[in-house]
TIGU-421343 format. One record per residue (C-alpha): residue number from 1; residue in three letters; x, y, z. Coordinates in nm, 2 decimals. Example, Ala and Ser with C-alpha at 12.3 -4.5 7.8 and 13.67 -1.06 7.14 Angstrom:
<1,ala,<1.23,-0.45,0.78>>
<2,ser,<1.37,-0.11,0.71>>
//
This chain:
<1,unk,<4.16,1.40,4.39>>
<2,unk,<3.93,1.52,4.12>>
<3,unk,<3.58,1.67,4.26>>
<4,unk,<3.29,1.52,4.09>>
<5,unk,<3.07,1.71,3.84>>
<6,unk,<2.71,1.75,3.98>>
<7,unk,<2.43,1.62,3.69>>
<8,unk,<2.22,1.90,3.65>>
<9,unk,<1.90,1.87,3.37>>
<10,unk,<2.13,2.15,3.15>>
<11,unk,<2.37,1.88,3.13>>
<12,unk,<2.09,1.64,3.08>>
<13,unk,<2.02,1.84,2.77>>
<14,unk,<2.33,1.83,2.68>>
<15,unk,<2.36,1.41,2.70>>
<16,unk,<2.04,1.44,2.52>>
<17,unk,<2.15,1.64,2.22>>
<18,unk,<2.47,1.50,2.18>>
<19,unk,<2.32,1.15,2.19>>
<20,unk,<2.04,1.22,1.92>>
<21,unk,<2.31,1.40,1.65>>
<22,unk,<2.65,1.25,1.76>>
<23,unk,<2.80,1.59,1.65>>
<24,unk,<2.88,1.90,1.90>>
<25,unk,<2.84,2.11,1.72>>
<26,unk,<2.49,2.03,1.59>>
<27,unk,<2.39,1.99,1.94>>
<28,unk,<2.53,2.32,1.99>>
<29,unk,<2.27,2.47,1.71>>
<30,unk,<2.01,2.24,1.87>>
<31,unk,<2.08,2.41,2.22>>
<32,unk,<2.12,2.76,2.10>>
<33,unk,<2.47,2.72,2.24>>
<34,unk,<2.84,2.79,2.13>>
<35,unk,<3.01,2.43,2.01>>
<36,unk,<3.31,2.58,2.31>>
<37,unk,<3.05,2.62,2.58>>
<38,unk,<2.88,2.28,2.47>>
<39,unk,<3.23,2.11,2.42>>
<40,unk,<3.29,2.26,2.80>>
<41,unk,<2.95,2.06,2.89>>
<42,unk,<3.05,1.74,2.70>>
<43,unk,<3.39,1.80,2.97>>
<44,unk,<3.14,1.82,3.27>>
<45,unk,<2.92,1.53,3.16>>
<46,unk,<3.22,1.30,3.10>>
<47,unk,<3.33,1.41,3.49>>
<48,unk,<3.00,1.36,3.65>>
<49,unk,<2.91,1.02,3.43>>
<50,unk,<3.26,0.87,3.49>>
<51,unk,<3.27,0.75,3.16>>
<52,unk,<3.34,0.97,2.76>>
<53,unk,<3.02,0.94,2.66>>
<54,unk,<3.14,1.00,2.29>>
<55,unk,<3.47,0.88,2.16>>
<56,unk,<3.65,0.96,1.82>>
<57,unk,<3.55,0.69,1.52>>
<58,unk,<3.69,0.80,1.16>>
<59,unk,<3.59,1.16,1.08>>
<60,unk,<3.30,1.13,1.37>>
<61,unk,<3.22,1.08,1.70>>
<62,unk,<3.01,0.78,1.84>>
<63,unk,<2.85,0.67,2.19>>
<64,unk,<3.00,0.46,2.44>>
<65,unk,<2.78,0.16,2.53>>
<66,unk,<2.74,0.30,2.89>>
<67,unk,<2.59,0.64,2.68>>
<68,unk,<2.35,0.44,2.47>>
<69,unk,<2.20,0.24,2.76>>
<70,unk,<2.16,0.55,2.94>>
<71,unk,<2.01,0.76,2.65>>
<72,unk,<1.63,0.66,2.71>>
<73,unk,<1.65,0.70,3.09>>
<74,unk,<1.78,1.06,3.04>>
<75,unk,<1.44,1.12,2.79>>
<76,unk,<1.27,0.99,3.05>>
<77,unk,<1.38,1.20,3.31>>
<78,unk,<1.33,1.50,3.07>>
<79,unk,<0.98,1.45,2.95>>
<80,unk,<0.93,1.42,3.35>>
<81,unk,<1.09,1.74,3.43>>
<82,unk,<0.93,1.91,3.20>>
<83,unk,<0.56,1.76,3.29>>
<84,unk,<0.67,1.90,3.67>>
<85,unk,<0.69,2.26,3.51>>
<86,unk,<0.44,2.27,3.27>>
<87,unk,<0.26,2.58,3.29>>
<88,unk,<0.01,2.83,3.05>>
<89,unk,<0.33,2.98,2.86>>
<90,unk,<0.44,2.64,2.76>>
<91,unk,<0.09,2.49,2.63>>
<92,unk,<0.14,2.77,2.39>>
<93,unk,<0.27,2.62,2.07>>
<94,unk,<0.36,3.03,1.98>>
<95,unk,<0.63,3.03,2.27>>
<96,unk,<0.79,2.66,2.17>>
<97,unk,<1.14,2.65,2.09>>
<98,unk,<1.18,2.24,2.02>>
<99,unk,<1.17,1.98,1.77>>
<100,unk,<0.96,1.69,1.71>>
<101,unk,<1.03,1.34,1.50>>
<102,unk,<0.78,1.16,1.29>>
<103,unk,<0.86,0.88,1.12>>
<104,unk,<0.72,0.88,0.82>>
<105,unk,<0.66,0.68,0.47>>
<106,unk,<0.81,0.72,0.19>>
<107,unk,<0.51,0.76,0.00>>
<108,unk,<0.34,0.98,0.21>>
<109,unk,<0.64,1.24,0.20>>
<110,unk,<0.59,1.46,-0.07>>
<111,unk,<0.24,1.45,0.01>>
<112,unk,<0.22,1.56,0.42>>
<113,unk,<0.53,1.71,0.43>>
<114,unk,<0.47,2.04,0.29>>
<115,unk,<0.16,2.03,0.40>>
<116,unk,<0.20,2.02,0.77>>
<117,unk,<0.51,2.21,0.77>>
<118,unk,<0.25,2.51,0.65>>
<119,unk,<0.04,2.46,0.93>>
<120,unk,<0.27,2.36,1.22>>
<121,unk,<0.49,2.71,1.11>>
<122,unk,<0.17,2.94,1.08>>
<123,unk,<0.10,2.80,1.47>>
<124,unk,<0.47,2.78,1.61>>
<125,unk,<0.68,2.95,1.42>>
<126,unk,<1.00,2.80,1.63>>
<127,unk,<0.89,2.42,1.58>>
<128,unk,<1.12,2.19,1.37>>
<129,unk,<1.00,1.87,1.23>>
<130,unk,<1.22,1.61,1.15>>
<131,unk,<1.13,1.33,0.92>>
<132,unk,<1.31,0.96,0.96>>
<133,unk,<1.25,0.72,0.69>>
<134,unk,<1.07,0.44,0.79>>
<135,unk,<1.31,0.17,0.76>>
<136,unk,<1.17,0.01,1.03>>
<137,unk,<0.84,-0.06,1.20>>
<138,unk,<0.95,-0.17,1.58>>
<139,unk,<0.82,0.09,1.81>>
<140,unk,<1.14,0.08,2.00>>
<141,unk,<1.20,0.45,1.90>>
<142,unk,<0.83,0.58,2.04>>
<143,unk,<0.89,0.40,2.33>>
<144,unk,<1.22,0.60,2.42>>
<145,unk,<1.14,0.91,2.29>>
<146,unk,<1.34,0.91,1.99>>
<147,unk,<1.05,1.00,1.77>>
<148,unk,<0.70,1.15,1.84>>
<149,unk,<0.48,1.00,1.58>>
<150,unk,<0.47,0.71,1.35>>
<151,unk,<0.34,0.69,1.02>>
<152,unk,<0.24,0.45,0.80>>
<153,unk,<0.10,0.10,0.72>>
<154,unk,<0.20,-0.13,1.02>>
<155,unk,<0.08,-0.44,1.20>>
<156,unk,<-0.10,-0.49,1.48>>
<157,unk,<0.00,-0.24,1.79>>
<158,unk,<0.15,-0.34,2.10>>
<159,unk,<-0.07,-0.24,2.41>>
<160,unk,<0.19,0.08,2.48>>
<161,unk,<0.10,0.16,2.15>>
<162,unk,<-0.18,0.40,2.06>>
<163,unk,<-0.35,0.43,1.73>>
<164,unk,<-0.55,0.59,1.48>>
<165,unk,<-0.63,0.49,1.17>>
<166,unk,<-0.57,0.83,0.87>>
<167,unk,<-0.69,0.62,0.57>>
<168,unk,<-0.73,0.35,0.38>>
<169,unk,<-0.44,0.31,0.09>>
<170,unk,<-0.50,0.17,-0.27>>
<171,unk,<-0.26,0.11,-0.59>>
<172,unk,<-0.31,0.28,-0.87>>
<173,unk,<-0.08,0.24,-1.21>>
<174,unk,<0.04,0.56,-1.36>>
<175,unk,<0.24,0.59,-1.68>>
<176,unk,<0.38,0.88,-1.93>>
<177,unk,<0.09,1.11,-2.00>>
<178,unk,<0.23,1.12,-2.35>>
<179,unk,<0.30,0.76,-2.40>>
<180,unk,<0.04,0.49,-2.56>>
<181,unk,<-0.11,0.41,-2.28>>
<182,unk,<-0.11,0.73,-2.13>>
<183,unk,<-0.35,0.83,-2.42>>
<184,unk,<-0.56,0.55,-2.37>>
<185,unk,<-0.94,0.51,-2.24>>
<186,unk,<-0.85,0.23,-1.97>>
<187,unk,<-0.58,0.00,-1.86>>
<188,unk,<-0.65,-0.36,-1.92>>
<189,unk,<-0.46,-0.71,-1.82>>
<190,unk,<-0.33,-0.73,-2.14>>
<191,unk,<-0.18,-0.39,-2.11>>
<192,unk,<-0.02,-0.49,-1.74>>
<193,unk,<0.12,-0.83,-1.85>>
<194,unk,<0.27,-0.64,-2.20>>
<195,unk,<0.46,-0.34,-2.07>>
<196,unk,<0.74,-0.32,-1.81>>
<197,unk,<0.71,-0.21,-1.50>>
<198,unk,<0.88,-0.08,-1.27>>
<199,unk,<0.89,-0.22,-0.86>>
<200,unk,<0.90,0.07,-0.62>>
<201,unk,<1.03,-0.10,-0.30>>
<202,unk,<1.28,-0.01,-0.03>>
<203,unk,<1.35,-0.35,0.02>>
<204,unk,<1.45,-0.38,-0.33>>
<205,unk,<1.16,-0.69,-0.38>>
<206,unk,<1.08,-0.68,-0.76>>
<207,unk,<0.72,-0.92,-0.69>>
<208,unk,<0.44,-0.81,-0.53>>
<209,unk,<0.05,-0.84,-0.50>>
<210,unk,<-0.01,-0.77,-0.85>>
<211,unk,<0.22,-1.09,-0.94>>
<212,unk,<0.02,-1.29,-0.69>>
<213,unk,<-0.31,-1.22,-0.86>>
<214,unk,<-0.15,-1.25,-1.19>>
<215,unk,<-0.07,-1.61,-1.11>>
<216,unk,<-0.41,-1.66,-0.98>>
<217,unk,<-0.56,-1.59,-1.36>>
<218,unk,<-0.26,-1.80,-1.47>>
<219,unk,<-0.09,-1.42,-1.62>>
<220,unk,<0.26,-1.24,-1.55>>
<221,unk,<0.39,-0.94,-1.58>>
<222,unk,<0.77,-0.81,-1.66>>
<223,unk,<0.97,-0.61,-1.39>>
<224,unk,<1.22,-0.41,-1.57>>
<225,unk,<1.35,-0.21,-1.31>>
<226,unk,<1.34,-0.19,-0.88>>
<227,unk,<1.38,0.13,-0.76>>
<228,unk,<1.39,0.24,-0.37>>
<229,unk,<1.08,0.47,-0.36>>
<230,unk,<0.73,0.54,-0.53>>
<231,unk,<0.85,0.86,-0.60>>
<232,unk,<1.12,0.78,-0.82>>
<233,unk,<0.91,0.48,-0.99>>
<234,unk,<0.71,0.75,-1.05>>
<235,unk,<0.91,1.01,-1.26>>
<236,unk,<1.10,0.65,-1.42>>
<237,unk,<0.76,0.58,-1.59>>
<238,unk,<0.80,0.96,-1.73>>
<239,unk,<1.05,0.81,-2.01>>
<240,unk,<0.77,0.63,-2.10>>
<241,unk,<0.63,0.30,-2.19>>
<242,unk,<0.67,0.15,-1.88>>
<243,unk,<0.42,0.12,-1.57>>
<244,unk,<0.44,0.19,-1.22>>
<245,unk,<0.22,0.10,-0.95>>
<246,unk,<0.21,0.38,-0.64>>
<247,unk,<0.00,0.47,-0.40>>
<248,unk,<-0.35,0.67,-0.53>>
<249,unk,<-0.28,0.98,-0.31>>
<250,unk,<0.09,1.01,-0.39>>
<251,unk,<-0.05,1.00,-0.75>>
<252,unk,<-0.33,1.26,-0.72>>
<253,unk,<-0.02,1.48,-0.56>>
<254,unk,<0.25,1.42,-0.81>>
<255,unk,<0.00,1.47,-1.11>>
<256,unk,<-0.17,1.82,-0.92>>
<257,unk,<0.16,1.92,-0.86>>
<258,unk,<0.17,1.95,-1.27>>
<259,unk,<0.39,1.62,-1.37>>
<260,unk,<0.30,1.47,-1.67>>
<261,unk,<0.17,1.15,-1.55>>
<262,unk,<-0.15,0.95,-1.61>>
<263,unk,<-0.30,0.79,-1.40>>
<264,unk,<-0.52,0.45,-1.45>>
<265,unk,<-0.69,0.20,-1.25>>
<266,unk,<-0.58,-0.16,-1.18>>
<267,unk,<-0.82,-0.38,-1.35>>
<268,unk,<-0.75,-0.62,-1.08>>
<269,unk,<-0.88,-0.63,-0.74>>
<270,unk,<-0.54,-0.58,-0.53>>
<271,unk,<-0.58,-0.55,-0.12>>
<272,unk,<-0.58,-0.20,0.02>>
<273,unk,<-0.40,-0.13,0.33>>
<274,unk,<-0.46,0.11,0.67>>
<275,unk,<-0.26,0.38,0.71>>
<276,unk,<-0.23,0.44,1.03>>
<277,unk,<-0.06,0.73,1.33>>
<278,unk,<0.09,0.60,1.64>>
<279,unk,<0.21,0.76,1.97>>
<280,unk,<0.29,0.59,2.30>>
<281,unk,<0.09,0.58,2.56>>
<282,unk,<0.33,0.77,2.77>>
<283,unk,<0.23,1.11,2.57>>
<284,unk,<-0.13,1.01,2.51>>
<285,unk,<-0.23,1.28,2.78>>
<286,unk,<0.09,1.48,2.67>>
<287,unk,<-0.06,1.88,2.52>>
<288,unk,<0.24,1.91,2.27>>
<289,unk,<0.16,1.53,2.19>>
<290,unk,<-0.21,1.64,2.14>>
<291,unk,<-0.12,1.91,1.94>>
<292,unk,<0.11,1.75,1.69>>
<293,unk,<-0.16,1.43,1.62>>
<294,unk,<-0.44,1.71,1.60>>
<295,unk,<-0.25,1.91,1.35>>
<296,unk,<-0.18,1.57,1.15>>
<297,unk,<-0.50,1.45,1.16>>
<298,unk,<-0.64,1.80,1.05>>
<299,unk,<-0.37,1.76,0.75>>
<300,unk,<-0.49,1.46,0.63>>
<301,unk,<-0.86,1.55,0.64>>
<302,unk,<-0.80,1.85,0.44>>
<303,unk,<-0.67,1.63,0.13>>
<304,unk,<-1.04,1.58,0.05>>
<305,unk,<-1.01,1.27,-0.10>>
<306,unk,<-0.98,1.02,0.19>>
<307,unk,<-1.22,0.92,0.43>>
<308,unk,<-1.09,0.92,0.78>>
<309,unk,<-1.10,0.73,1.07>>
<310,unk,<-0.96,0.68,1.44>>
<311,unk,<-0.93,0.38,1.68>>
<312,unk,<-0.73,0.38,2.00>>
<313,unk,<-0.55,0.05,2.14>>
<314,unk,<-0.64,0.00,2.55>>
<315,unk,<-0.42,0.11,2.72>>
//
Protein backbone atom coordinates (compact mmCIF):
# COMPACT_ATOMS: atom_id res chain seq x y z
CA UNK A 1 0.00 0.00 0.00
CA UNK A 2 1.07 3.39 -0.93
CA UNK A 3 2.28 5.74 2.22
CA UNK A 4 0.59 9.02 2.14
CA UNK A 5 2.40 12.28 1.39
CA UNK A 6 2.54 14.61 4.40
CA UNK A 7 1.10 18.49 3.40
CA UNK A 8 3.74 20.59 4.33
CA UNK A 9 3.30 24.76 3.68
CA UNK A 10 6.31 24.09 0.70
CA UNK A 11 3.81 22.08 -0.80
CA UNK A 12 1.15 24.58 0.07
CA UNK A 13 3.24 26.91 -2.06
CA UNK A 14 3.39 24.80 -4.42
CA UNK A 15 -0.79 24.21 -4.72
CA UNK A 16 -0.70 27.87 -4.56
CA UNK A 17 1.44 28.72 -7.55
CA UNK A 18 0.26 26.07 -9.67
CA UNK A 19 -3.30 27.14 -8.90
CA UNK A 20 -2.80 31.00 -9.76
CA UNK A 21 -0.70 30.22 -13.34
CA UNK A 22 -2.03 26.72 -14.25
CA UNK A 23 1.54 26.17 -15.78
CA UNK A 24 4.60 24.31 -13.91
CA UNK A 25 6.70 25.75 -15.15
CA UNK A 26 5.71 29.31 -14.51
CA UNK A 27 5.11 28.25 -11.00
CA UNK A 28 8.49 27.03 -11.09
CA UNK A 29 9.93 30.73 -12.03
CA UNK A 30 7.39 31.96 -9.39
CA UNK A 31 9.06 29.64 -6.78
CA UNK A 32 12.61 30.09 -7.79
CA UNK A 33 12.46 26.39 -8.42
CA UNK A 34 13.43 23.80 -11.30
CA UNK A 35 9.94 22.88 -13.47
CA UNK A 36 11.58 18.83 -12.44
CA UNK A 37 11.76 19.57 -8.71
CA UNK A 38 8.26 21.45 -8.90
CA UNK A 39 6.83 18.64 -11.30
CA UNK A 40 8.24 16.23 -8.27
CA UNK A 41 6.01 18.55 -5.89
CA UNK A 42 2.98 18.54 -8.22
CA UNK A 43 3.68 14.30 -7.64
CA UNK A 44 3.73 14.75 -3.77
CA UNK A 45 0.64 17.09 -3.77
CA UNK A 46 -1.36 14.83 -5.95
CA UNK A 47 -0.35 11.86 -3.18
CA UNK A 48 -1.10 13.72 -0.13
CA UNK A 49 -4.45 15.46 -1.69
CA UNK A 50 -5.74 12.11 -3.09
CA UNK A 51 -6.83 13.77 -6.00
CA UNK A 52 -4.55 15.44 -9.62
CA UNK A 53 -5.02 18.65 -8.79
CA UNK A 54 -4.24 19.63 -12.56
CA UNK A 55 -5.25 17.45 -15.50
CA UNK A 56 -4.23 17.78 -19.27
CA UNK A 57 -6.87 20.10 -21.44
CA UNK A 58 -5.61 20.92 -25.09
CA UNK A 59 -2.15 22.32 -25.05
CA UNK A 60 -2.65 23.24 -21.07
CA UNK A 61 -3.28 22.12 -17.95
CA UNK A 62 -6.46 23.00 -15.76
CA UNK A 63 -7.71 22.38 -12.02
CA UNK A 64 -9.83 19.72 -10.79
CA UNK A 65 -12.99 21.02 -9.10
CA UNK A 66 -11.69 19.47 -5.67
CA UNK A 67 -8.34 22.01 -6.47
CA UNK A 68 -10.49 25.02 -7.13
CA UNK A 69 -12.65 24.71 -4.00
CA UNK A 70 -9.64 24.21 -2.11
CA UNK A 71 -7.52 27.18 -3.66
CA UNK A 72 -8.81 29.98 -1.14
CA UNK A 73 -8.53 27.76 1.98
CA UNK A 74 -4.76 27.11 1.04
CA UNK A 75 -4.36 31.42 0.75
CA UNK A 76 -5.89 31.34 3.81
CA UNK A 77 -3.74 29.19 5.54
CA UNK A 78 -0.69 30.96 3.94
CA UNK A 79 -1.43 34.55 4.77
CA UNK A 80 -1.88 32.91 8.36
CA UNK A 81 1.41 31.28 8.37
CA UNK A 82 3.05 33.89 7.33
CA UNK A 83 1.30 36.44 10.04
CA UNK A 84 2.62 33.61 12.73
CA UNK A 85 6.29 34.44 11.50
CA UNK A 86 6.31 37.83 10.77
CA UNK A 87 9.25 39.45 12.05
CA UNK A 88 11.62 42.87 11.47
CA UNK A 89 13.36 41.30 8.28
CA UNK A 90 10.08 40.73 6.61
CA UNK A 91 8.39 44.35 7.33
CA UNK A 92 11.25 45.26 5.22
CA UNK A 93 9.95 45.88 1.71
CA UNK A 94 14.09 45.72 0.64
CA UNK A 95 14.21 41.92 1.75
CA UNK A 96 10.68 40.92 -0.23
CA UNK A 97 10.87 38.39 -2.73
CA UNK A 98 6.74 38.21 -3.77
CA UNK A 99 4.26 39.47 -5.95
CA UNK A 100 1.25 41.51 -5.53
CA UNK A 101 -2.20 41.85 -7.87
CA UNK A 102 -4.09 44.91 -8.40
CA UNK A 103 -6.84 45.03 -10.44
CA UNK A 104 -6.89 47.81 -12.27
CA UNK A 105 -8.84 50.12 -14.97
CA UNK A 106 -8.22 50.38 -18.11
CA UNK A 107 -7.98 53.98 -18.11
CA UNK A 108 -6.03 54.32 -15.31
CA UNK A 109 -3.20 51.98 -16.89
CA UNK A 110 -0.96 53.95 -18.71
CA UNK A 111 -1.34 56.46 -16.21
CA UNK A 112 -0.33 54.55 -12.59
CA UNK A 113 1.42 51.88 -14.06
CA UNK A 114 4.61 53.31 -14.74
CA UNK A 115 4.33 55.31 -12.17
CA UNK A 116 4.14 53.08 -9.29
CA UNK A 117 6.29 50.48 -10.83
CA UNK A 118 9.15 53.54 -10.28
CA UNK A 119 8.37 53.79 -6.82
CA UNK A 120 7.49 50.24 -5.64
CA UNK A 121 11.14 49.12 -7.54
CA UNK A 122 13.27 52.07 -5.99
CA UNK A 123 11.76 50.58 -2.39
CA UNK A 124 11.73 46.60 -3.16
CA UNK A 125 13.64 45.99 -5.74
CA UNK A 126 12.34 42.11 -5.81
CA UNK A 127 8.44 43.08 -5.81
CA UNK A 128 6.40 42.17 -8.99
CA UNK A 129 3.10 43.81 -9.68
CA UNK A 130 0.69 42.24 -11.67
CA UNK A 131 -2.10 44.07 -13.26
CA UNK A 132 -5.64 42.19 -14.13
CA UNK A 133 -8.09 43.96 -16.28
CA UNK A 134 -10.99 44.82 -14.63
CA UNK A 135 -13.48 42.80 -16.26
CA UNK A 136 -15.30 42.55 -13.34
CA UNK A 137 -16.18 44.37 -10.17
CA UNK A 138 -17.32 41.38 -7.58
CA UNK A 139 -14.90 41.39 -4.83
CA UNK A 140 -14.80 37.63 -4.85
CA UNK A 141 -11.05 37.83 -5.86
CA UNK A 142 -10.06 40.28 -2.66
CA UNK A 143 -11.80 38.17 -0.62
CA UNK A 144 -9.60 34.95 -1.53
CA UNK A 145 -6.54 36.47 -1.95
CA UNK A 146 -6.42 36.36 -5.54
CA UNK A 147 -5.64 40.02 -5.89
CA UNK A 148 -4.43 42.68 -3.36
CA UNK A 149 -5.97 45.88 -4.47
CA UNK A 150 -8.84 47.07 -6.50
CA UNK A 151 -9.05 49.93 -8.59
CA UNK A 152 -11.45 51.83 -10.11
CA UNK A 153 -15.04 53.18 -10.21
CA UNK A 154 -17.29 50.67 -8.30
CA UNK A 155 -20.59 50.59 -6.33
CA UNK A 156 -21.24 50.59 -3.04
CA UNK A 157 -18.72 48.23 -0.76
CA UNK A 158 -19.71 45.29 0.97
CA UNK A 159 -18.94 45.49 4.75
CA UNK A 160 -15.60 43.11 4.15
CA UNK A 161 -14.74 45.65 1.92
CA UNK A 162 -12.56 48.61 2.78
CA UNK A 163 -12.32 51.82 0.86
CA UNK A 164 -10.82 54.92 -0.02
CA UNK A 165 -11.79 57.18 -2.32
CA UNK A 166 -8.31 58.42 -5.00
CA UNK A 167 -10.38 60.97 -6.97
CA UNK A 168 -13.02 62.16 -8.53
CA UNK A 169 -13.15 61.24 -12.53
CA UNK A 170 -14.60 63.59 -15.34
CA UNK A 171 -14.92 63.25 -19.35
CA UNK A 172 -13.24 65.26 -21.36
CA UNK A 173 -13.37 65.10 -25.50
CA UNK A 174 -9.99 65.02 -27.27
CA UNK A 175 -9.56 65.11 -30.99
CA UNK A 176 -6.50 65.40 -33.68
CA UNK A 177 -4.34 68.27 -32.64
CA UNK A 178 -4.12 68.97 -36.31
CA UNK A 179 -7.61 68.46 -37.33
CA UNK A 180 -10.49 71.42 -37.46
CA UNK A 181 -11.50 71.19 -34.32
CA UNK A 182 -8.24 70.47 -32.87
CA UNK A 183 -7.36 74.10 -33.99
CA UNK A 184 -10.38 75.52 -32.62
CA UNK A 185 -11.05 77.95 -29.55
CA UNK A 186 -13.84 75.69 -27.85
CA UNK A 187 -16.00 72.65 -28.54
CA UNK A 188 -19.56 73.41 -28.88
CA UNK A 189 -22.96 71.08 -29.24
CA UNK A 190 -23.00 71.65 -32.59
CA UNK A 191 -19.48 70.38 -32.96
CA UNK A 192 -20.50 67.12 -30.74
CA UNK A 193 -23.72 66.35 -32.59
CA UNK A 194 -21.71 67.00 -36.21
CA UNK A 195 -18.60 64.86 -35.94
CA UNK A 196 -18.25 61.12 -35.26
CA UNK A 197 -17.20 59.78 -32.43
CA UNK A 198 -15.90 57.14 -31.25
CA UNK A 199 -17.36 54.86 -27.93
CA UNK A 200 -14.44 53.64 -25.83
CA UNK A 201 -16.14 50.74 -23.91
CA UNK A 202 -15.18 47.16 -22.88
CA UNK A 203 -18.52 46.19 -23.02
CA UNK A 204 -18.69 47.16 -26.53
CA UNK A 205 -21.94 49.74 -25.60
CA UNK A 206 -21.85 52.46 -28.37
CA UNK A 207 -24.50 55.01 -25.97
CA UNK A 208 -23.58 56.56 -23.08
CA UNK A 209 -24.14 59.70 -20.78
CA UNK A 210 -23.45 62.09 -23.44
CA UNK A 211 -26.42 60.53 -25.54
CA UNK A 212 -28.61 60.76 -22.53
CA UNK A 213 -28.18 64.43 -22.16
CA UNK A 214 -28.24 64.88 -25.82
CA UNK A 215 -31.81 63.62 -25.73
CA UNK A 216 -32.59 65.76 -22.85
CA UNK A 217 -31.90 69.10 -25.29
CA UNK A 218 -33.78 66.99 -27.89
CA UNK A 219 -29.85 66.59 -29.88
CA UNK A 220 -27.84 63.34 -31.05
CA UNK A 221 -24.70 62.54 -31.84
CA UNK A 222 -23.16 59.77 -34.40
CA UNK A 223 -21.04 56.79 -33.07
CA UNK A 224 -18.84 55.70 -35.78
CA UNK A 225 -16.85 53.34 -34.16
CA UNK A 226 -16.77 51.15 -30.43
CA UNK A 227 -13.53 50.26 -29.48
CA UNK A 228 -12.50 48.26 -26.22
CA UNK A 229 -10.40 50.92 -24.34
CA UNK A 230 -9.91 54.76 -23.86
CA UNK A 231 -6.63 54.23 -24.93
CA UNK A 232 -7.19 53.17 -28.22
CA UNK A 233 -10.34 55.67 -28.72
CA UNK A 234 -7.77 57.82 -28.07
CA UNK A 235 -4.93 57.35 -30.72
CA UNK A 236 -8.38 56.44 -33.27
CA UNK A 237 -9.25 60.22 -32.97
CA UNK A 238 -5.48 60.73 -34.19
CA UNK A 239 -6.66 60.10 -37.98
CA UNK A 240 -8.67 62.79 -37.35
CA UNK A 241 -12.04 64.37 -37.58
CA UNK A 242 -13.56 62.34 -35.23
CA UNK A 243 -14.09 62.71 -31.31
CA UNK A 244 -13.46 60.73 -28.38
CA UNK A 245 -14.63 61.12 -25.04
CA UNK A 246 -11.88 59.72 -22.14
CA UNK A 247 -11.18 60.22 -18.95
CA UNK A 248 -9.38 63.92 -18.07
CA UNK A 249 -6.33 62.34 -16.40
CA UNK A 250 -5.72 59.64 -19.03
CA UNK A 251 -5.89 62.74 -21.41
CA UNK A 252 -3.49 65.08 -19.52
CA UNK A 253 -1.13 61.76 -19.64
CA UNK A 254 -1.43 60.80 -23.25
CA UNK A 255 -1.02 64.52 -24.39
CA UNK A 256 2.27 65.10 -21.68
CA UNK A 257 3.54 62.00 -22.90
CA UNK A 258 3.93 64.13 -26.45
CA UNK A 259 0.73 62.60 -28.61
CA UNK A 260 -0.73 64.86 -30.73
CA UNK A 261 -4.00 65.24 -29.22
CA UNK A 262 -6.19 68.19 -28.16
CA UNK A 263 -8.01 68.24 -25.66
CA UNK A 264 -11.52 70.21 -25.09
CA UNK A 265 -14.14 70.46 -22.61
CA UNK A 266 -17.71 68.92 -22.82
CA UNK A 267 -20.03 71.83 -23.14
CA UNK A 268 -22.43 69.66 -21.40
CA UNK A 269 -22.71 68.95 -17.74
CA UNK A 270 -21.96 64.97 -17.82
CA UNK A 271 -21.78 63.17 -14.12
CA UNK A 272 -18.32 62.60 -12.68
CA UNK A 273 -17.60 59.42 -11.03
CA UNK A 274 -15.33 58.26 -7.69
CA UNK A 275 -12.46 56.47 -8.19
CA UNK A 276 -11.92 54.54 -5.61
CA UNK A 277 -8.99 51.68 -3.83
CA UNK A 278 -10.24 48.65 -2.05
CA UNK A 279 -8.69 45.95 0.18
CA UNK A 280 -10.36 43.47 2.39
CA UNK A 281 -10.64 43.74 5.68
CA UNK A 282 -8.63 40.72 6.25
CA UNK A 283 -5.27 42.75 5.27
CA UNK A 284 -6.54 46.07 6.66
CA UNK A 285 -3.97 45.63 9.61
CA UNK A 286 -1.68 43.66 7.09
CA UNK A 287 2.22 45.88 6.91
CA UNK A 288 2.78 44.64 3.21
CA UNK A 289 -1.04 45.62 2.71
CA UNK A 290 -0.23 49.07 4.30
CA UNK A 291 2.54 49.45 2.26
CA UNK A 292 1.24 48.78 -1.17
CA UNK A 293 -2.12 51.30 -0.52
CA UNK A 294 0.50 53.84 0.98
CA UNK A 295 2.61 53.71 -2.00
CA UNK A 296 -0.70 54.00 -4.29
CA UNK A 297 -2.12 56.67 -2.58
CA UNK A 298 1.34 58.50 -2.55
CA UNK A 299 1.16 57.81 -6.55
CA UNK A 300 -1.92 59.35 -7.08
CA UNK A 301 -1.19 62.42 -4.99
CA UNK A 302 1.87 63.15 -6.89
CA UNK A 303 -0.17 63.57 -10.29
CA UNK A 304 -0.93 67.16 -8.97
CA UNK A 305 -3.96 67.59 -10.64
CA UNK A 306 -6.50 65.60 -8.49
CA UNK A 307 -7.76 66.27 -5.21
CA UNK A 308 -7.72 63.36 -2.99
CA UNK A 309 -9.65 61.79 -0.54
CA UNK A 310 -10.16 58.66 1.79
CA UNK A 311 -13.20 56.99 3.50
CA UNK A 312 -13.13 53.55 5.16
CA UNK A 313 -16.33 51.15 5.21
CA UNK A 314 -16.99 49.69 9.09
CA UNK A 315 -15.79 47.00 9.52
Amino acid sequence: MPVAEDLDLNLLRVFDALMDTGSVAEAAVRLHLSAPATSRALGRLRRAMNDPILVRAGQGLVPTPFAQRSASRVKALLDAAAELRADTAERDPRSWQRAFSIRLNDALVPILVPRLLRRVTADAPGVQLRFLAQNSKEPDLLRDGSIDLDVGAMGPPPVDIHTAKLFTARFVAVVAADSDLGRSAKLTINDLCAHPHISASRRGLAAGPLDDVLEQIGRSRHVAAVVPSYTAGALAALEGGAICLIPHLTAAHLIERGLPLRRHEVPLALPTTDVELRWHRRVDEDPASQWLRDHLKRTVQSLGRVPSGGRRSEP
